[in-house]
N, C-alpha and C positions, 0 to 999 in steps of 0.2 A: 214264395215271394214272386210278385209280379213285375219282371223288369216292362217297364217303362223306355222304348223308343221313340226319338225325336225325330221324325223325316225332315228333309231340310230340300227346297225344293232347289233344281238346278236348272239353271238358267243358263242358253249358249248354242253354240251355233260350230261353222267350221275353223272359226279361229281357237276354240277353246270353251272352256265351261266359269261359273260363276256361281256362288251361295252368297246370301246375303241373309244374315243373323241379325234378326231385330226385338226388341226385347217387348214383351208380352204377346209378341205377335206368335214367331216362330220360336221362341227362348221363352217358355213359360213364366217369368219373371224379369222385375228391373236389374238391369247387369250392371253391380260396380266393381269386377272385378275380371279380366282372362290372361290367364298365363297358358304358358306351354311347355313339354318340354320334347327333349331331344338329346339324341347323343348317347341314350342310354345302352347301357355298354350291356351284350348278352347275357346271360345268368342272373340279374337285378332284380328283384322287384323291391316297388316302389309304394307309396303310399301307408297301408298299417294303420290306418283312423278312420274314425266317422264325425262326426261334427253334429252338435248339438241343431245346430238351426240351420244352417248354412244347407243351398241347392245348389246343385252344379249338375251340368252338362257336361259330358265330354264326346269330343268327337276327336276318330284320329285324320286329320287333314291331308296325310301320308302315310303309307306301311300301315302294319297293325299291330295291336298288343292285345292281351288277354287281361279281365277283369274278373276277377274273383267279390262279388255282391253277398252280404251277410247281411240278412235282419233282427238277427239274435234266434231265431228259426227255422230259417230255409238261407242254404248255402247253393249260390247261381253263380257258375261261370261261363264268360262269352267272351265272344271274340269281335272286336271294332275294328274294322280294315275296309270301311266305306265312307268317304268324307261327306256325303251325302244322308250321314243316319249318326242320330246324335244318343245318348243313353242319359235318363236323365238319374243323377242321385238323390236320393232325397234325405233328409237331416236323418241321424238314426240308422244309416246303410255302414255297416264297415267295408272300407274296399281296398283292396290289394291289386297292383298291377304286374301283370307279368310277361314274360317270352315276346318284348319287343321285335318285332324285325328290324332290321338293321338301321335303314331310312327311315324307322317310327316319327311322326312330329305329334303329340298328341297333345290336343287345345283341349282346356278346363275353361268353361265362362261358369262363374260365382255368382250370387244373388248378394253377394255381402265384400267388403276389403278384408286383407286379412285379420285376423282376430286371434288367436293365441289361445286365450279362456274357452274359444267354441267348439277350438280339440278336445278329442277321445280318445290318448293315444297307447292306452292298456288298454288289450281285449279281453281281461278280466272284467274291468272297472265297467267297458261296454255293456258286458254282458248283463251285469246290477243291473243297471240303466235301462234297462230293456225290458 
């Protein structure tokens, strides 16, 4: 499987630094949807699906976490801990998040709102599908 990174360019000076995510520009796609999250408490992971159509980027904006990337063929895990480098998912990816650092914040920008039907949330069922 070929992960797919986002570089996101940074922008800044002696006061501090800047990203600026624009959709089809630097965000391969139109964005109607970014969440985040946070808080996640050590030993957790998160996530468990893949999503029928649905793209998404994630980037951790603080700390890092670990992503475990399934295509129903090649099993890839990586580590996000650079707010500057985005990973992109593509429909079809099952992914699992792991071994948050403490300060994790880690942003999800969506190509779609949520949708419910676009989950895949048996990795059996995945695997058909594939």
């Amino acid at each position: 499987m070929k992960i797919e990174y986002i570089p996101l360019q940074v922008h800044g000076d002696e006061r501090g630094s800047l990203i600026a995510l624009e959709e089809t520009k630097n965000i391969p796609f139109n964005i109607k949807r970014i969440y985040y999250m946070f808080n996640t408490q050590q030993g957790i992971r998160r996530g468990f699906h893949a999503h029928k159509e649905l793209i998404q980027v994630a980037i951790s904006v603080k700390g890092s976490c670990k992503f475990l990337l399934d295509d129903g063929i090649d099993k890839v895990n990586i580590t996000l801990d650079d707010p500057a480098l985005g990973v992109l998912i593509n429909p079809m990816v099952w992914h699992e998040m792991y071994e948050y650092s403490e300060d994790c914040v880690l942003m999800v920008i969506a190509s779609d709102s949520y949708d419910e039907s676009d989950y895949i949330r048996n990795y059996e069922d995945f695997i058909k599908l594939v």
